[in-house]
Backbone atoms as SQL, in Angstrom:
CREATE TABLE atoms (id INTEGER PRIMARY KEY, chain TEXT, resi INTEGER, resn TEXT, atom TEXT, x REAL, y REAL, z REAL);
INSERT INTO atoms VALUES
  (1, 'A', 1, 'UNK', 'N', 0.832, -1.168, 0.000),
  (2, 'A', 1, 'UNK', 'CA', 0.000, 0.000, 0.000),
  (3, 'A', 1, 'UNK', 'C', 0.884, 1.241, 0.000),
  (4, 'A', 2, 'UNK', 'N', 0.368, 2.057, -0.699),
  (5, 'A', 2, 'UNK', 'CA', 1.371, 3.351, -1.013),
  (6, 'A', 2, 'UNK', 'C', 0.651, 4.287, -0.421),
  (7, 'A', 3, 'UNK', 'N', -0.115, 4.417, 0.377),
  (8, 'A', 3, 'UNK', 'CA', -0.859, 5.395, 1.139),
  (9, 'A', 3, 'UNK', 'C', -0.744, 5.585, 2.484),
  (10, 'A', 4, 'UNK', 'N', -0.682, 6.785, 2.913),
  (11, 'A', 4, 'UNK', 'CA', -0.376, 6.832, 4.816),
  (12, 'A', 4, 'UNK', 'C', -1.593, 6.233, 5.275),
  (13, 'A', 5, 'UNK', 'N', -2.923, 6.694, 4.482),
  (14, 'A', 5, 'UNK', 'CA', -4.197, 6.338, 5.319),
  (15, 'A', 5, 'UNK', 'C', -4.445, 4.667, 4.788),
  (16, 'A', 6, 'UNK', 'N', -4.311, 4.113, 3.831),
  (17, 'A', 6, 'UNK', 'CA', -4.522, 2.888, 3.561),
  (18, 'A', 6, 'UNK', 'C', -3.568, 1.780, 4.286),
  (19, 'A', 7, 'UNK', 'N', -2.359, 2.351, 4.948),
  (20, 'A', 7, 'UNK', 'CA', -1.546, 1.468, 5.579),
  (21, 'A', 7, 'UNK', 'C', -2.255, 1.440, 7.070),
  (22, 'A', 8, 'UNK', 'N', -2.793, 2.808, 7.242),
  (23, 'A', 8, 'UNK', 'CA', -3.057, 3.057, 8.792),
  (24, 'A', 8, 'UNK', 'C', -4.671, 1.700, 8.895),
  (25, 'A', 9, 'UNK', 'N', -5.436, 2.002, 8.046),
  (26, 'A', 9, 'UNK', 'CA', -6.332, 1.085, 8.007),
  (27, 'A', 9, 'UNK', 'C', -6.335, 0.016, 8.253),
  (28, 'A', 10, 'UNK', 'N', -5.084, -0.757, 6.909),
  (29, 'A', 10, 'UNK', 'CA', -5.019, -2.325, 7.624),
  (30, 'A', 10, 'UNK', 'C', -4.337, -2.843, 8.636),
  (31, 'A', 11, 'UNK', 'N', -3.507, -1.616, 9.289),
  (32, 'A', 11, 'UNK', 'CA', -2.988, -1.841, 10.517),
  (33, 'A', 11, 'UNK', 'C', -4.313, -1.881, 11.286),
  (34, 'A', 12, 'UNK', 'N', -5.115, -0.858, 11.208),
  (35, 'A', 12, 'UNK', 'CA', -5.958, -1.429, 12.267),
  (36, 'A', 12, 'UNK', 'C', -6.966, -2.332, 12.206),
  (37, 'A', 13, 'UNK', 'N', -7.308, -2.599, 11.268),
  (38, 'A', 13, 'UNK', 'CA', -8.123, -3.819, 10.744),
  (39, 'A', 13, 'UNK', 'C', -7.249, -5.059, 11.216),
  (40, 'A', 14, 'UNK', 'N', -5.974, -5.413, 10.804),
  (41, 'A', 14, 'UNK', 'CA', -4.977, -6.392, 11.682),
  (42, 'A', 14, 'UNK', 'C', -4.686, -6.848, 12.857),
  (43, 'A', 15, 'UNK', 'N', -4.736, -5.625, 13.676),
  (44, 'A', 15, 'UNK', 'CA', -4.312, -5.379, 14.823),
  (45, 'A', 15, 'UNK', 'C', -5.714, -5.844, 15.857),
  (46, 'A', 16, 'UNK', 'N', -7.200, -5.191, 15.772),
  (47, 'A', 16, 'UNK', 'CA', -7.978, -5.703, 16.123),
  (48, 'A', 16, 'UNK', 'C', -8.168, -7.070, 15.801),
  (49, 'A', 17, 'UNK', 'N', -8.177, -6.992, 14.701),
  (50, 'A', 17, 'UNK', 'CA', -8.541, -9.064, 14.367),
  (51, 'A', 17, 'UNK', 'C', -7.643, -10.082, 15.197),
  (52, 'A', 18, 'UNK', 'N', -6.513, -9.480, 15.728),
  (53, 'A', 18, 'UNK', 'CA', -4.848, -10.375, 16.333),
  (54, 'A', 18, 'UNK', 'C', -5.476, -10.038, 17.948),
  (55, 'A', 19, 'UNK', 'N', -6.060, -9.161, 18.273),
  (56, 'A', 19, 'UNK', 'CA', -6.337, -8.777, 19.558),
  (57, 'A', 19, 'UNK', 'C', -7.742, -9.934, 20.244),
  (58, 'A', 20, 'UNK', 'N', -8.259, -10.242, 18.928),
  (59, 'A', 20, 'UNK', 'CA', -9.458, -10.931, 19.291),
  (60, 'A', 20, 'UNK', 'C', -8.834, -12.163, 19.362),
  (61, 'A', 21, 'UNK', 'N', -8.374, -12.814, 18.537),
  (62, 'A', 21, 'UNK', 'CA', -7.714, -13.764, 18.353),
  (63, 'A', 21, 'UNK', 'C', -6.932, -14.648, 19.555),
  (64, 'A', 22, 'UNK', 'N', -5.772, -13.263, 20.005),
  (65, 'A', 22, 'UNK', 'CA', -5.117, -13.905, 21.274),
  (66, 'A', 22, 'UNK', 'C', -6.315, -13.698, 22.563),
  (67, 'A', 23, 'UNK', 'N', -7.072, -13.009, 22.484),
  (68, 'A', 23, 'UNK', 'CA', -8.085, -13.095, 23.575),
  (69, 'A', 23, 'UNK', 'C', -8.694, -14.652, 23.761),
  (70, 'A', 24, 'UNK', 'N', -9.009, -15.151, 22.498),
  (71, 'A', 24, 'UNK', 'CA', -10.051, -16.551, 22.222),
  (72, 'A', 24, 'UNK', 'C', -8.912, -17.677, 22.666),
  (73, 'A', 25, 'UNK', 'N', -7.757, -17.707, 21.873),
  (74, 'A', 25, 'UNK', 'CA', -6.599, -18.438, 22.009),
  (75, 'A', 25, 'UNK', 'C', -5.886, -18.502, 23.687),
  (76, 'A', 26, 'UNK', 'N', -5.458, -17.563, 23.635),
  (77, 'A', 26, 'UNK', 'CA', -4.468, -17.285, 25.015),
  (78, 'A', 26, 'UNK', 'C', -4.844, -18.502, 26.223),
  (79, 'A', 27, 'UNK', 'N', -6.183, -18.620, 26.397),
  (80, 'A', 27, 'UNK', 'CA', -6.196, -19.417, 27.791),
  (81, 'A', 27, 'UNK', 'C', -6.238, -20.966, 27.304),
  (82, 'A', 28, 'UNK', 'N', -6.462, -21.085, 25.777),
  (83, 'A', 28, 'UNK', 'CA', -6.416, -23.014, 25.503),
  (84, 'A', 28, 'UNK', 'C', -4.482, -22.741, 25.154),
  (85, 'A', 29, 'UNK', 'N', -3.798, -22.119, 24.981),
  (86, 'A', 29, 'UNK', 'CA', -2.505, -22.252, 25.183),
  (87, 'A', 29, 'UNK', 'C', -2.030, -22.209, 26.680),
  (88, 'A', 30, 'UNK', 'N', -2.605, -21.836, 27.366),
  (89, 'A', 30, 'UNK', 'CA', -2.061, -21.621, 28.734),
  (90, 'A', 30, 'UNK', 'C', -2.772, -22.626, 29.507),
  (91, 'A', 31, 'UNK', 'N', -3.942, -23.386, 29.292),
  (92, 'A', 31, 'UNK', 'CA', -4.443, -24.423, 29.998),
  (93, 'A', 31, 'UNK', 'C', -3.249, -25.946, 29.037),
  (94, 'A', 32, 'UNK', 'N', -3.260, -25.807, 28.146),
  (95, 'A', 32, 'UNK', 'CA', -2.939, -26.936, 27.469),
  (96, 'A', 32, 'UNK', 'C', -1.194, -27.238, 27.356),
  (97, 'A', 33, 'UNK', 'N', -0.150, -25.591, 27.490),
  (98, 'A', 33, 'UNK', 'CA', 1.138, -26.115, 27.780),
  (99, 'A', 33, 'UNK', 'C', 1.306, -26.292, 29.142),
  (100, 'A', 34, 'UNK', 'N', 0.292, -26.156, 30.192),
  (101, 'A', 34, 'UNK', 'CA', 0.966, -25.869, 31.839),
  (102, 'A', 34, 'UNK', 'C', 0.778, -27.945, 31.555),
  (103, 'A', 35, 'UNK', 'N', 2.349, -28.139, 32.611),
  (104, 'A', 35, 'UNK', 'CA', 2.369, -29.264, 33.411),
  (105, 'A', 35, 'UNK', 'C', 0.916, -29.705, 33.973),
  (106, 'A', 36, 'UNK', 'N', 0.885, -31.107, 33.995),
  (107, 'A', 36, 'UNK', 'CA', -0.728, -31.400, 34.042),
  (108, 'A', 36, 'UNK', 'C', -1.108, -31.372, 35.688),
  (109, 'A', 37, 'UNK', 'N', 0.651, -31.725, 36.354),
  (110, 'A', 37, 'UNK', 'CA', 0.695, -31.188, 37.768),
  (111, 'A', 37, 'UNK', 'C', 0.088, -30.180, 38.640),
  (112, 'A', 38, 'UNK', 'N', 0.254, -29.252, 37.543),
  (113, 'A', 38, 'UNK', 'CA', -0.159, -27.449, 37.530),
  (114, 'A', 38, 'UNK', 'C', -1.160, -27.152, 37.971),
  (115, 'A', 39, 'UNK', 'N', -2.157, -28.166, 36.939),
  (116, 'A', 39, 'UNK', 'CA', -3.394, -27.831, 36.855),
  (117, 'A', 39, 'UNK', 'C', -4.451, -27.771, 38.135),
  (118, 'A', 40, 'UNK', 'N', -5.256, -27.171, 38.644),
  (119, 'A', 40, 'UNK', 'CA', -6.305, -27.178, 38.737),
  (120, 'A', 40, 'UNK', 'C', -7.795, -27.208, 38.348),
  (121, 'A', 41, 'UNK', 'N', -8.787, -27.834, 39.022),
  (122, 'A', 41, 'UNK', 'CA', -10.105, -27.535, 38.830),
  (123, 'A', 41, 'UNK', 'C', -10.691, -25.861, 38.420),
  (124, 'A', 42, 'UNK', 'N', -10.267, -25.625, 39.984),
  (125, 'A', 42, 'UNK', 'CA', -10.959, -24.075, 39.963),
  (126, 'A', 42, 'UNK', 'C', -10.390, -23.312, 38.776),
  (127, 'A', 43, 'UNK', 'N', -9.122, -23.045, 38.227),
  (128, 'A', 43, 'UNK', 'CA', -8.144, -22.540, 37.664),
  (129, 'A', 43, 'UNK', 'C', -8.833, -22.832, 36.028),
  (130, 'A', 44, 'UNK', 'N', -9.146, -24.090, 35.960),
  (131, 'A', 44, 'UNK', 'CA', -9.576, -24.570, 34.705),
  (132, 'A', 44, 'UNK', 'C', -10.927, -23.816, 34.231),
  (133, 'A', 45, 'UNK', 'N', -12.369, -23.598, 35.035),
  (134, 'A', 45, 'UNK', 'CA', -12.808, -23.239, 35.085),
  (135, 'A', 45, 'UNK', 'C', -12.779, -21.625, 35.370),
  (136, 'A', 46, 'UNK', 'N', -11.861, -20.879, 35.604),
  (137, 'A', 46, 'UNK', 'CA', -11.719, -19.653, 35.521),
  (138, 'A', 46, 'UNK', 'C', -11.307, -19.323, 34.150),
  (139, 'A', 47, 'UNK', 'N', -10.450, -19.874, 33.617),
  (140, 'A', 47, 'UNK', 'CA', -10.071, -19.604, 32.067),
  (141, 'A', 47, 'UNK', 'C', -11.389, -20.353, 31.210),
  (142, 'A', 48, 'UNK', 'N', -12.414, -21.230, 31.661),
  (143, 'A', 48, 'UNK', 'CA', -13.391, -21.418, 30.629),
  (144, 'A', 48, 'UNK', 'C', -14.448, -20.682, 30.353),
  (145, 'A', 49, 'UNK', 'N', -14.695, -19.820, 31.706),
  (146, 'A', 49, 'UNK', 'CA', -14.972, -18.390, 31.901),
  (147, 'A', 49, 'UNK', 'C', -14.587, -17.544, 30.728),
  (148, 'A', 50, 'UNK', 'N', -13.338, -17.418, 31.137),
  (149, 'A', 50, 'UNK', 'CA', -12.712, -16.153, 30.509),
  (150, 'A', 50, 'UNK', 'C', -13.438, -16.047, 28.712),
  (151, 'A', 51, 'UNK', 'N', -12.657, -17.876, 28.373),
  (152, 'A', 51, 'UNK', 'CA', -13.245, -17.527, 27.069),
  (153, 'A', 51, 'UNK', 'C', -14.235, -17.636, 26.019),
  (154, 'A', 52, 'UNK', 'N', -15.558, -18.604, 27.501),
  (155, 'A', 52, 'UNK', 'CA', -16.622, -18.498, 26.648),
  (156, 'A', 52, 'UNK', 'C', -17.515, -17.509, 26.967),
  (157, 'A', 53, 'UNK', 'N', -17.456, -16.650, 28.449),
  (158, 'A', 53, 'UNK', 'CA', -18.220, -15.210, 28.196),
  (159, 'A', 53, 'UNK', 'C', -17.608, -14.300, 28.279),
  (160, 'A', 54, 'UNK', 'N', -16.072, -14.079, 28.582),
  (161, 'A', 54, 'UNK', 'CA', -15.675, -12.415, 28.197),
  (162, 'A', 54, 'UNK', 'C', -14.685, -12.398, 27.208),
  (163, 'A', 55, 'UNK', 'N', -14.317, -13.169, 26.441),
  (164, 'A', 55, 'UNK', 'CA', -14.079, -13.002, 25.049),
  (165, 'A', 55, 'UNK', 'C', -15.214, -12.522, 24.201),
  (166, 'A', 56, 'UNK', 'N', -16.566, -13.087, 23.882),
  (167, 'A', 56, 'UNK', 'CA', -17.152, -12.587, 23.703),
  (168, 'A', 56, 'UNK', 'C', -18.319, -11.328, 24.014),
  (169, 'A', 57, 'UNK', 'N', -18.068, -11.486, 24.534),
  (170, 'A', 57, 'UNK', 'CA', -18.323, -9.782, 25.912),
  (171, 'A', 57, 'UNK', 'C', -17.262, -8.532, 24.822),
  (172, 'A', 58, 'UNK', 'N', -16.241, -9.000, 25.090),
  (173, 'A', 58, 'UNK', 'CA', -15.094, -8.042, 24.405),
  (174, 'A', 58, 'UNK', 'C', -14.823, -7.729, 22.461),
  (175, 'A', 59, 'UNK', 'N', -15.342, -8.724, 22.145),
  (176, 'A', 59, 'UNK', 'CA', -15.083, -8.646, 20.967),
  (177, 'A', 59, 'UNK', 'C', -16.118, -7.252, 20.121),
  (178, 'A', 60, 'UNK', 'N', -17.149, -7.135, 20.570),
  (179, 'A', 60, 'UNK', 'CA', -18.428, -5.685, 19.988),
  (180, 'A', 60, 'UNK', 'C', -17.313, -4.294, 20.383),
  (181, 'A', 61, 'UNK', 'N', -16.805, -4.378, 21.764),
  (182, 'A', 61, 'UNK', 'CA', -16.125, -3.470, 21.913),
  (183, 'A', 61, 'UNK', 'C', -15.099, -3.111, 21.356),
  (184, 'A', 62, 'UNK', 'N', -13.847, -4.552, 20.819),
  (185, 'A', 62, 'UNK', 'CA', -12.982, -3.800, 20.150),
  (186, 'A', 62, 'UNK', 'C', -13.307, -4.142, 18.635),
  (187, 'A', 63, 'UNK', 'N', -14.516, -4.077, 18.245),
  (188, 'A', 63, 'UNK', 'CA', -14.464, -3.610, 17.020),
  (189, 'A', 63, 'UNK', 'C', -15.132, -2.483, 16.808),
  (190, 'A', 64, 'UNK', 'N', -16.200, -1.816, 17.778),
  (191, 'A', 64, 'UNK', 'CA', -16.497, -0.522, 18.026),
  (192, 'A', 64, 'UNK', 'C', -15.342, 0.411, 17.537),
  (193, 'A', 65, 'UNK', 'N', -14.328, -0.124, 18.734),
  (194, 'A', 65, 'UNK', 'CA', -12.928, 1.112, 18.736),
  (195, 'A', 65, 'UNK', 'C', -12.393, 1.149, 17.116),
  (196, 'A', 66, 'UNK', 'N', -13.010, 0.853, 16.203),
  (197, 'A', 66, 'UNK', 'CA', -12.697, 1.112, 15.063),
  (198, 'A', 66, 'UNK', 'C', -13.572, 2.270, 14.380),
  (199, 'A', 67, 'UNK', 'N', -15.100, 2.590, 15.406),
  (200, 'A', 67, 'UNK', 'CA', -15.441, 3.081, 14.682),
  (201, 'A', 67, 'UNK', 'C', -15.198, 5.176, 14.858),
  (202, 'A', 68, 'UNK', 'N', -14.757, 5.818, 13.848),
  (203, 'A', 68, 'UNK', 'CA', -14.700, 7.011, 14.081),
  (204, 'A', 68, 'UNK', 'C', -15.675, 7.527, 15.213),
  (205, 'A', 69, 'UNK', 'N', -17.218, 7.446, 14.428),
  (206, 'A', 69, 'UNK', 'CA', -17.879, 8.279, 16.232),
  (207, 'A', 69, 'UNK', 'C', -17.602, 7.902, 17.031),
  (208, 'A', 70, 'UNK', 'N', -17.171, 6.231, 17.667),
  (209, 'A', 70, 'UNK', 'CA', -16.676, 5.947, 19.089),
  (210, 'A', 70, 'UNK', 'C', -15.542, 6.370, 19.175),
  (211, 'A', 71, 'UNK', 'N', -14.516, 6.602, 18.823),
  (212, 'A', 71, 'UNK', 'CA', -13.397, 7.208, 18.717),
  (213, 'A', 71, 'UNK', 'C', -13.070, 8.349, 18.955),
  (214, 'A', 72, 'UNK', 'N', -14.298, 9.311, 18.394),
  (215, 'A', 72, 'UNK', 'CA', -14.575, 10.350, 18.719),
  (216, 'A', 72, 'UNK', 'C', -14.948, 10.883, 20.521),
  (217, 'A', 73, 'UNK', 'N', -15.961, 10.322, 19.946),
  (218, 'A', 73, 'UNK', 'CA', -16.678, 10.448, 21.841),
  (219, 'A', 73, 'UNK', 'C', -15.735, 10.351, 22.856),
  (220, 'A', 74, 'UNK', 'N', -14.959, 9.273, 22.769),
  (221, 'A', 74, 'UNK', 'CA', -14.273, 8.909, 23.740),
  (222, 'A', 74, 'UNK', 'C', -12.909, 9.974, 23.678),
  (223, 'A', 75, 'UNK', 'N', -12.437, 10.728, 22.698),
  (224, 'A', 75, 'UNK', 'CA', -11.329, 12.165, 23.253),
  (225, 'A', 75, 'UNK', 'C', -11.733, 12.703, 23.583);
């Protein structure tokens, strides 16, 4: 892309999509490399939490932050 604003775009089009991504990901990598020693019940269930209701909880919001009027409002 040869444009300041067309680079800035798919940076942020990228950057949100990678943000959602490691949100969904992050806790089946972190439940699945820990030692099985490691593990807990409660612990297990706090990360199944995490990413079957506030991953999706989070995801409207950071794709909001893409949008100019929210962007706006919020300076």
């Amino acid at each position: 892309m040869r444009s300041k604003e067309g680079k800035k775009k798919a940076f942020t089009t990228c950057s949100t999509h990678l943000t959602v991504v490691t949100f969904y990901y992050a806790p089946f990598v972190y439940t699945y490399l820990r030692p099985r020693s490691l593990r807990s019940p409660t612990e297990d269930k706090i990360l199944a939490v995490f990413y079957t209701i506030l991953t999706p909880m989070l995801n409207p919001i950071i794709y909001s932050l893409r949008n100019k009027e929210v962007l706006g409002a919020m300076t």
